[in-house]
N, C-alpha and C positions, 0 to 999 in steps of 0.2 A: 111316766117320766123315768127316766134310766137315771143309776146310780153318777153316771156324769154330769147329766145336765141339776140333777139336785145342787153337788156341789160348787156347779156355775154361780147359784142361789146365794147370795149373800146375807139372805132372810133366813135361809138355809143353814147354811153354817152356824149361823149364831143362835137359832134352837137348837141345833146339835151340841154345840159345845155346854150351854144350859143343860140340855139334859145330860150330858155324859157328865157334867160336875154332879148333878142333883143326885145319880146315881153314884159313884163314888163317896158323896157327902151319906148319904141312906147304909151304904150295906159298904166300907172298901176294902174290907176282904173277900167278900161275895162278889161284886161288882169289876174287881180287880181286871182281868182276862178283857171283858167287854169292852173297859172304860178303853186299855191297851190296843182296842183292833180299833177303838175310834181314833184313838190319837194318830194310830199307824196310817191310818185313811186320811186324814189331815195332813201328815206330812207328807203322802202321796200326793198331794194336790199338790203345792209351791208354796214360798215362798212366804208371802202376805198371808196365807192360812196358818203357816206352821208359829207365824209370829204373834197372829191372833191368840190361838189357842196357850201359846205361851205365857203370853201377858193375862190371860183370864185368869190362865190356874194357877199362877203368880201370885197375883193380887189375890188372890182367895174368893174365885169365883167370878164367871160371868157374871 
């Protein structure tokens, strides 16, 4: 499955976003860079992604 078609995944995105909290909640100085190239991949997708991920780490957490 190619890096697009994951993101199509709505199942997808929302274990991604899971993990890249759980990872910045563990280590967020360590985690920092990584947590940053997922968000960056999220707002490359649109619109309803960028707003998902927003409202998760908002709220303190997927």
């Amino acid at each position: 499955m190619s890096d697009e078609e994951r993101w199509d995944g709505v199942r997808w995105r929302r274990q991604q976003a899971d993990e890249t909290w759980d990872f910045l909640c563990a280590d967020p100085l360590g985690q920092l860079m990584a947590v940053l190239e997922q968000i960056g991949r999220a707002v490359g997708r649109d619109l309803v992604v960028v707003r998902q991920w927003t409202y998760s780490f908002r709220a303190g957490g997927p």
